[in-house]
TORZALO-863750 format. One record per residue (C-alpha): residue number from 1; z, y, x; residue in one letter. Coordinates in Angstrom, 2 decimals, m for minus. Layout:
BEGIN
- NUM; Z; Y; X; a .
...
//
This chain:
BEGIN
- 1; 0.00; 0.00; 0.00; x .
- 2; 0.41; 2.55; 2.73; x .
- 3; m2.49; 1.77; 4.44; x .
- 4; m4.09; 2.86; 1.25; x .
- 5; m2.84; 6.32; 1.21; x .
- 6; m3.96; 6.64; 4.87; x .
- 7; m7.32; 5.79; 3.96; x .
- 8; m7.48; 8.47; 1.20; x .
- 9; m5.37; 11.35; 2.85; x .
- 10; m7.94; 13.87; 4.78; x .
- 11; m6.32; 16.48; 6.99; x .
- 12; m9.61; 18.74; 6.39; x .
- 13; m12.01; 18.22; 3.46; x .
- 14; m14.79; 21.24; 4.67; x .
- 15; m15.98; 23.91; 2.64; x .
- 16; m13.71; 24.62; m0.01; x .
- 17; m10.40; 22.75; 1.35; x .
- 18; m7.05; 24.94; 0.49; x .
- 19; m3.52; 24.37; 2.92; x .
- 20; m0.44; 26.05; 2.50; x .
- 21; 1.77; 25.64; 4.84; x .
- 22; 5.59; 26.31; 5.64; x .
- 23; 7.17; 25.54; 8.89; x .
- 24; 10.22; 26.56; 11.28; x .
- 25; 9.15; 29.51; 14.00; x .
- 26; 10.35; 28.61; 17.22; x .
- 27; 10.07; 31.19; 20.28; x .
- 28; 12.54; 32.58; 22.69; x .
- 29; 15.32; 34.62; 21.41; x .
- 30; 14.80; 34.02; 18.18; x .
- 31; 14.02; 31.08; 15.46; x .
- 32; 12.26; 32.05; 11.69; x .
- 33; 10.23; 31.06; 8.97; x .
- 34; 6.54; 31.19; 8.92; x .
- 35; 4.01; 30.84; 6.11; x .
- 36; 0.69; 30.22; 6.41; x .
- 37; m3.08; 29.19; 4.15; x .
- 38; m6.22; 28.51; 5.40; x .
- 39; m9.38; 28.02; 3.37; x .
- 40; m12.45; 25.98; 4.27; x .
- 41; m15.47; 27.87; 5.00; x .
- 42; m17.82; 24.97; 5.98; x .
- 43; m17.95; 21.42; 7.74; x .
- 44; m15.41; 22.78; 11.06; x .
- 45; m14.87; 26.41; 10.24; x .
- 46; m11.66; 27.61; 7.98; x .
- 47; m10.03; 31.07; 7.86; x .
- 48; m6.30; 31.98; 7.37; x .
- 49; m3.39; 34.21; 6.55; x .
- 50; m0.05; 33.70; 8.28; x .
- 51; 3.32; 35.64; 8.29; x .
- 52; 6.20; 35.34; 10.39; x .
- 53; 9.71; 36.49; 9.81; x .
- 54; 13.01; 35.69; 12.32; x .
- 55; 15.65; 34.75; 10.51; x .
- 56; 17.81; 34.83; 13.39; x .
- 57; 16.92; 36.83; 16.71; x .
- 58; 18.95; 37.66; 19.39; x .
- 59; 19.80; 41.14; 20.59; x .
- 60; 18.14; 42.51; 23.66; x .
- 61; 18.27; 45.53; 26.05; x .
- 62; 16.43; 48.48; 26.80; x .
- 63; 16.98; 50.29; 30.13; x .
- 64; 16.99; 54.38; 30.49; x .
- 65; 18.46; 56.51; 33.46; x .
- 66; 21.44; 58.34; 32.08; x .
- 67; 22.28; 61.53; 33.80; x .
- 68; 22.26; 60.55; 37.40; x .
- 69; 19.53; 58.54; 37.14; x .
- 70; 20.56; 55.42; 37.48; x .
- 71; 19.14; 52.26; 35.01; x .
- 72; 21.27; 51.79; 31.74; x .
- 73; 21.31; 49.02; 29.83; x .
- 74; 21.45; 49.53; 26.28; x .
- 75; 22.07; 46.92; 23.55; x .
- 76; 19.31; 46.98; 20.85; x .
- 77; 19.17; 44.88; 17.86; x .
- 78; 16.02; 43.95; 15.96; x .
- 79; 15.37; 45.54; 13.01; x .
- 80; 12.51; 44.45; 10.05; x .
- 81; 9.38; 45.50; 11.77; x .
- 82; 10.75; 43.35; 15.01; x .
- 83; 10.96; 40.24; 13.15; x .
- 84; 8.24; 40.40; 11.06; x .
- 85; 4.61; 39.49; 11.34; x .
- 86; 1.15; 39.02; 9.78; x .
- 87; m1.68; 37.56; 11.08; x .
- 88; m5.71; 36.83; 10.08; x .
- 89; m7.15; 33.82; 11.48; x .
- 90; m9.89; 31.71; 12.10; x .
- 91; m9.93; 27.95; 13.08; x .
- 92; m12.33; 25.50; 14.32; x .
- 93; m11.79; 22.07; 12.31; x .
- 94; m12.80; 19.72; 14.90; x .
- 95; m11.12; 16.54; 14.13; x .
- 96; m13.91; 14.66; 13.11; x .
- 97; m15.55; 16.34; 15.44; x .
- 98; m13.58; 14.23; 18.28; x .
- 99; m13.23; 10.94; 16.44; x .
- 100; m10.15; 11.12; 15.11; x .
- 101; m8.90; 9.06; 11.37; x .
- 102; m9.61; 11.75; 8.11; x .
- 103; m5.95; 11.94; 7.83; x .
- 104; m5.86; 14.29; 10.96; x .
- 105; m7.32; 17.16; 12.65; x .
- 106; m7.15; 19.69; 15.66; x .
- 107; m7.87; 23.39; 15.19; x .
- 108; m8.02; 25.78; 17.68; x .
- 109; m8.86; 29.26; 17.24; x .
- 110; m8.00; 32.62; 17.21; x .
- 111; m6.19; 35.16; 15.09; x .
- 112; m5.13; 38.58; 14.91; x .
- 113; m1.94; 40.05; 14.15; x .
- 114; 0.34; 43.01; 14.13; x .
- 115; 0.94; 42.66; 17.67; x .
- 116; m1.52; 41.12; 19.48; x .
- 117; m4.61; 39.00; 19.52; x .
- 118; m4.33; 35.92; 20.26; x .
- 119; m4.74; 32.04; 20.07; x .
- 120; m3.52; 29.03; 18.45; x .
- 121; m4.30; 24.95; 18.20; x .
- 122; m2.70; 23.25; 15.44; x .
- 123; m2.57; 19.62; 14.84; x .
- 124; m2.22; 18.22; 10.98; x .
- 125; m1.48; 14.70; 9.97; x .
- 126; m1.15; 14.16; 5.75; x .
- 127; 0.67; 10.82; 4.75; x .
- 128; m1.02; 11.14; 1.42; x .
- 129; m3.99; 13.68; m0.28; x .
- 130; m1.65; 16.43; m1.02; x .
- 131; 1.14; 16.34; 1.91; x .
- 132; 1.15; 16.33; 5.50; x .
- 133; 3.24; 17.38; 8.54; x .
- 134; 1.68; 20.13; 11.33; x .
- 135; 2.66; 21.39; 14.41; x .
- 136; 0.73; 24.70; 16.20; x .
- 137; 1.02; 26.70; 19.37; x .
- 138; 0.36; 30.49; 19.64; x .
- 139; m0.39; 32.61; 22.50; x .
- 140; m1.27; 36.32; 23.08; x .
- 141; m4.50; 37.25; 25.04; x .
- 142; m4.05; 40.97; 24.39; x .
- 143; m0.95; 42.85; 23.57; x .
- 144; m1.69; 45.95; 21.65; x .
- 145; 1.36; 47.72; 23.96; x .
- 146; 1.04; 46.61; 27.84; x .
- 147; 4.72; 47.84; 27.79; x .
- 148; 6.20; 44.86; 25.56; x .
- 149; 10.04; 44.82; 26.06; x .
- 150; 13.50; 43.81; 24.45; x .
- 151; 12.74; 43.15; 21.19; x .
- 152; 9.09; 44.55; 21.23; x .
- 153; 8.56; 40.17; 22.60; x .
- 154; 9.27; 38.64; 19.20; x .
- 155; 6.41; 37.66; 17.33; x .
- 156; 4.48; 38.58; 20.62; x .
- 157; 5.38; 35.45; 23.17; x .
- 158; 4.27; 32.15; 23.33; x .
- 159; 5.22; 30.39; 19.85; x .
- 160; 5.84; 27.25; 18.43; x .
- 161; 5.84; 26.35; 14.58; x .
- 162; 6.79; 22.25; 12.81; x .
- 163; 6.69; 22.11; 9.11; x .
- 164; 5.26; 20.95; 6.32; x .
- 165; 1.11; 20.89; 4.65; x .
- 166; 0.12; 20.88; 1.41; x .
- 167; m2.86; 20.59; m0.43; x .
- 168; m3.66; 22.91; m2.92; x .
//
């Protein structure tokens, strides 16, 4: 019987395919909740929304000279527009594309956000038609600041997000 819901789960239908997912947002100094949908454009090309939010970041520090001139450091916490994040993306559906079983794919690609652009690879496996687990890896290429400190990294580092797929 579970061989049978292997056989019929498909990670990535093509053209018209629909994924929600939600997942845990791992990256240092802070853990979160991230959101994302993608929509199926053709055979190996979808396109996405994600957002991002920390639920729990740690402070950081900003230095400034005070007046002597020496460094500072000075606590900062994170507010909203720290721990938040949206992002448009693009993915290249290439499971089948390798050889690999319907019920999972790869997807690279690229996306851009509120703080950078920057690239991902995901990998999806569904245990039946409508529900799946996925993992995915995000990296900056460009930083819209060159000057990224203290809390400015969140959302804008190397990233990891597990969770769940759906089908919709």
């Amino acid at each position: 019987m579970a061989s049978a819901f292997l056989v019929n789960a498909q990670a990535y239908k093509g053209k018209g395919d629909k994924k929600f997912q939600v997942a845990a947002n791992i990256q240092n100094g802070g853990t979160g909740i991230h959101a994302s949908a993608d929509f199926g454009l053709g055979e190996n090309i979808s396109y996405g929304f994600t957002a991002t939010y920390l639920l729990s970041a740690d402070d950081s520090f900003r230095y400034e000279n005070n007046f002597f001139g020496f460094p500072v450091a000075i606590p900062e916490s994170p507010k909203f527009q720290d721990r938040f994040d949206a992002k448009v993306r693009f993915n290249a559906n290439i499971g089948n594309v390798i050889g690999l079983p319907a019920a999972m794919d790869i997807y690279p690609g690229l996306h851009l956000g509120l703080r950078n652009f920057g690239t991902h690879v995901g990998f999806r496996y569904f245990f039946t038609d409508g529900f799946g687990v996925f993992t995915e890896a995000e990296l900056p290429i460009a930083k819209y600041d060159k000057t990224v400190i203290g809390v400015e990294e969140y959302n804008n580092q190397f990233v990891v997000n597990i969770g769940a797929s759906f089908n919709f």
